[in-house]
N, C-alpha and C positions, 0 to 999 in steps of 0.2 A: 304583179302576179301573173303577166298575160306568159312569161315562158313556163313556170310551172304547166300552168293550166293546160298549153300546149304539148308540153313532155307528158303528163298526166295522159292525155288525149292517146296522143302515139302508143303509147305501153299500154293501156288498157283494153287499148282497140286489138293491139294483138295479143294481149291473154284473155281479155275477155272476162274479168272477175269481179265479183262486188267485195271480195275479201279484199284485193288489192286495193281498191279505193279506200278501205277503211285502213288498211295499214299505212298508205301515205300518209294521209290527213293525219295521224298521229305522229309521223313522222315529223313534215311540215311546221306542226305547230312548238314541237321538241327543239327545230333550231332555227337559226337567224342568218342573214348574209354576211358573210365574211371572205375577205380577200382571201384568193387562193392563186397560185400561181404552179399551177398544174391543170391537167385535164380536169374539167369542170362536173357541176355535180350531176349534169346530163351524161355523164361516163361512171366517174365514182358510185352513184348510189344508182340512177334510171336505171342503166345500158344492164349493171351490172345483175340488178336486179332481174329482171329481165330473161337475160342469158343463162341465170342461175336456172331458172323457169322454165327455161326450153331445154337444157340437160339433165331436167328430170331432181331437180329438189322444190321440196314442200314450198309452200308460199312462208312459213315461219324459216325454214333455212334460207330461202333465199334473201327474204329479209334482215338475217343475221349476218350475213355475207356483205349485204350490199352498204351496212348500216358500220360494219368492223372497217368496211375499204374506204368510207367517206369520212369516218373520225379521224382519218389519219391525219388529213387536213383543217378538222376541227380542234383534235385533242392541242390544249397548250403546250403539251414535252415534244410532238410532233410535228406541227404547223408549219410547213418550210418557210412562212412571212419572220412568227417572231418568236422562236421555239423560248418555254421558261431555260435560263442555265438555272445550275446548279451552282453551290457558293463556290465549289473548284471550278468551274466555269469561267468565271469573269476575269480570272487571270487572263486567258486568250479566247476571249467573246468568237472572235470569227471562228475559230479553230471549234465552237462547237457549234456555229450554225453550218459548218463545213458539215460535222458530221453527221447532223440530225439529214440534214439534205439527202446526203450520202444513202445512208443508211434504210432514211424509208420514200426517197424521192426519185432514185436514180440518176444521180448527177454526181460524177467523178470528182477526188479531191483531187483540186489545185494541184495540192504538194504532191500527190500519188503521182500525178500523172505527169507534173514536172519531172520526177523523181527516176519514171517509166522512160519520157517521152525525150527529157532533156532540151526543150528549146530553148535559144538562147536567149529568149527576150520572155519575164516573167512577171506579170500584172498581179497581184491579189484580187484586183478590185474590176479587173478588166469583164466588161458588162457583152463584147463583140461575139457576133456567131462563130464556132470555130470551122476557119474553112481548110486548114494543115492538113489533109489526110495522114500523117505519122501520126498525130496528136490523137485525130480522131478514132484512130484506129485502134492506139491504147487506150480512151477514156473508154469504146466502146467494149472491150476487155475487162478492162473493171467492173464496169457496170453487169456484165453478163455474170463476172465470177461472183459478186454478193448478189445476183439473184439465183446462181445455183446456192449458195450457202441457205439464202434466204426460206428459200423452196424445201432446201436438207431438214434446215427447223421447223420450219411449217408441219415436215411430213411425222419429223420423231417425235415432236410434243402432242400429236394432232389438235394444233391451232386451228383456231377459223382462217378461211383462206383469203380472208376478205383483205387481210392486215398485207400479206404477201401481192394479191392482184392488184391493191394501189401502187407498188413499186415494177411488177408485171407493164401497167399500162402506161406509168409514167417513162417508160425507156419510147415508147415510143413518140410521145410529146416532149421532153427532155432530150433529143437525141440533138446531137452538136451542141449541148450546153454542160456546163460545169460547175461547180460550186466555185465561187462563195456568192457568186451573185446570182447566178443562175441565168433566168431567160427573162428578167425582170426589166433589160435593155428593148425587149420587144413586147409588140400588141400580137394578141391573135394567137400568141401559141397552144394558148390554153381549152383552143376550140374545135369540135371536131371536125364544124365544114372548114377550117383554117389547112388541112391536108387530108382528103378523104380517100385517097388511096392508100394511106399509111392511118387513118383510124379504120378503115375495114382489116388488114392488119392486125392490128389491135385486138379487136371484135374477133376474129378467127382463136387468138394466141390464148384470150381469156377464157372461151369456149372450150379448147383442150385442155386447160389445168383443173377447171371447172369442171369438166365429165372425168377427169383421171381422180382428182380427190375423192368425188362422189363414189367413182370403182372402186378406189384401190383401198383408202380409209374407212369409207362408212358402210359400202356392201362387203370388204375382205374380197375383192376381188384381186387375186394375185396374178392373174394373167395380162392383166389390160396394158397396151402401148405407154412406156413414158411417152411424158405431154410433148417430145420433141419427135417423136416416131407418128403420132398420132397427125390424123387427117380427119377435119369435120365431117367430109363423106364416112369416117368411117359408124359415125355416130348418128349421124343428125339423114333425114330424105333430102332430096333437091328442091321440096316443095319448102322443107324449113328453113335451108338455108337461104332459098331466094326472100322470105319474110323475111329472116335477121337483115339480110344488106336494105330491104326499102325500110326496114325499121330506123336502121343505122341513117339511110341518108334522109328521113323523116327529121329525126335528131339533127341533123346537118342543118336542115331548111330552118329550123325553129330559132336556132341560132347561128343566123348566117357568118361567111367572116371571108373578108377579102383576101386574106392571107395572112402569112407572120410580115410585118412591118414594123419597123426599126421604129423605137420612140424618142423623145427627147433626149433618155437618156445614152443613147451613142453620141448622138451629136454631139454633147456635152463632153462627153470622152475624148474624144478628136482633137478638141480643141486643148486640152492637158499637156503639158512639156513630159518630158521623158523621166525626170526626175517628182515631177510629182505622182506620175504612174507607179513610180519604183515604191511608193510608201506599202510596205507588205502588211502590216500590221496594226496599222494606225488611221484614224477613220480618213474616205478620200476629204479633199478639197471641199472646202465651204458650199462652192457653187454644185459641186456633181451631188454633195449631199441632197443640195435642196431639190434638185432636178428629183433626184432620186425617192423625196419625199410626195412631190408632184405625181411621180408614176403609180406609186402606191396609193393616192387619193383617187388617180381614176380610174383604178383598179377596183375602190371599194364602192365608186359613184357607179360603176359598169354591172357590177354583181348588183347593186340595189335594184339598179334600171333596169333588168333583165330577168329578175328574179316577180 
């Protein structure tokens, strides 16, 4: 419990509320640890919390926000580890963890960006950071075009926004990875001090969709900046914004992290011939499985430890 207690500490200290306290604590007791392999829940539920707070919504909306963006990774149809299929599903099991990823994690499919990008050498299962700038450059295309789409539906259903800033914040933790395996080859992506000049970033990006929903949806403000025209100066004092950054690298300390580092499961890759690489469809090799099963065990021993 000592990084709760910790994140608790940080946020509280900078709203200052005994409503929030009683809102965690219900929170807290409502869920369990569970592997995630995205930005963690010191982004998804704290940060976002938080920032919901300092552009000016109720501690109930902001809780509704913060609580819609962390299920993404809770809910079972969602969960980028082991989304439920559907009985159409298991015909091409990958083909729909491809898209659950896709859809609410920001991570490019395979196929799209094969399809985009054309390389000639094409893995399924290939776990490696993508260093191609052509590749990268289309997967980063995609992911941008279903977060305009994603943003389009957000605004005409007027959905909680929370559902949307989980895939907002994952472009930035997800960036140079792809489905179907995602970032699951490496430690540390999933942390903010793991890149702390691309999670303030982050923390800027969520802050403009955050203040634009709040004008444009719930007060009918029709003049205000879309979130890509907007500038936190234009919203927030210099007094607030220098709170959010030591807030943010508050969060950094609490859970520190040396960087992204390659895990078991590259090395394991490496080692695979060409033609076992080539299997597109069909689960990998015995050994990369199990490797693969090893990274997910201490993925859920890391979230217990931490938690």
């Amino acid at each position: 419990m000592k990084r709760i207690s910790e994140c608790l500490k940080i946020i509280e200290k900078s709203v200052k509320s005994v409503v929030f306290s009683i809102l965690i604590c219900g929170f807290l007791i409502c869920s369990t640890p569970q592997t995630s392999f995205a930005y963690d829940n010191d982004t998804h539920f704290w940060l976002t919390y938080y920032l919901a707070l300092k552009v000016g919504y109720t501690h109930t909306q902001a809780t509704q926000i913060a609580s819609a963006n962390i299920s993404v990774d809770f809910d079972s149809d969602t969960t980028p580890v082991l989304p439920n299929p559907q009985i159409r599903d298991l015909i091409r099991l990958n083909s729909h963890f491809s898209f659950v990823r896709l859809s609410y994690h920001a991570l490019a499919s395979k196929t799209d960006v094969k399809k985009l990008a054309n390389p000639e050498v094409f893995y399924w299962w290939d776990p490696m950071k993508e260093t191609d700038e052509n590749i990268k450059g289309v997967a980063k295309d995609l992911v941008a075009n279903r977060k305009n789409k994603f943003w389009t539906e957000t605004l005409s259903d007027k959905r909680n926004p929370g559902f949307f800033l989980h895939y907002l914040q994952d472009m930035f933790s997800h960036r140079d990875f792809k489905s179907f395996v995602g970032h699951a080859g490496y430690s540390g992506v999933d942390f903010l001090a793991s890149d702390r000049s691309k999670a303030h970033d982050m923390t800027s990006e969520t802050l403009k969709y955050l203040y634009f929903f709040r004008e444009a949806v719930l007060k009918k403000n029709a003049g205000v900046k879309n979130p890509d025209e907007l500038r936190i100066e234009d919203f927030l004092s210099p007094n607030e914004i220098e709170e959010i950054k030591q807030t943010v690298e508050s969060l950094c300390n609490v859970n520190d992290s040396k960087g992204i580092e390659p895990n078991g499961l590259v090395t394991e890759w490496s080692k695979l011939s060409h033609s076992q690489k080539m299997k597109k469809y069909n689960l990998p090799p015995n050994e990369f499985l199990r490797v693969l099963a090893e990274v997910r065990t201490h993925f859920v021993k890391r979230r217990v430890a931490t938690s």
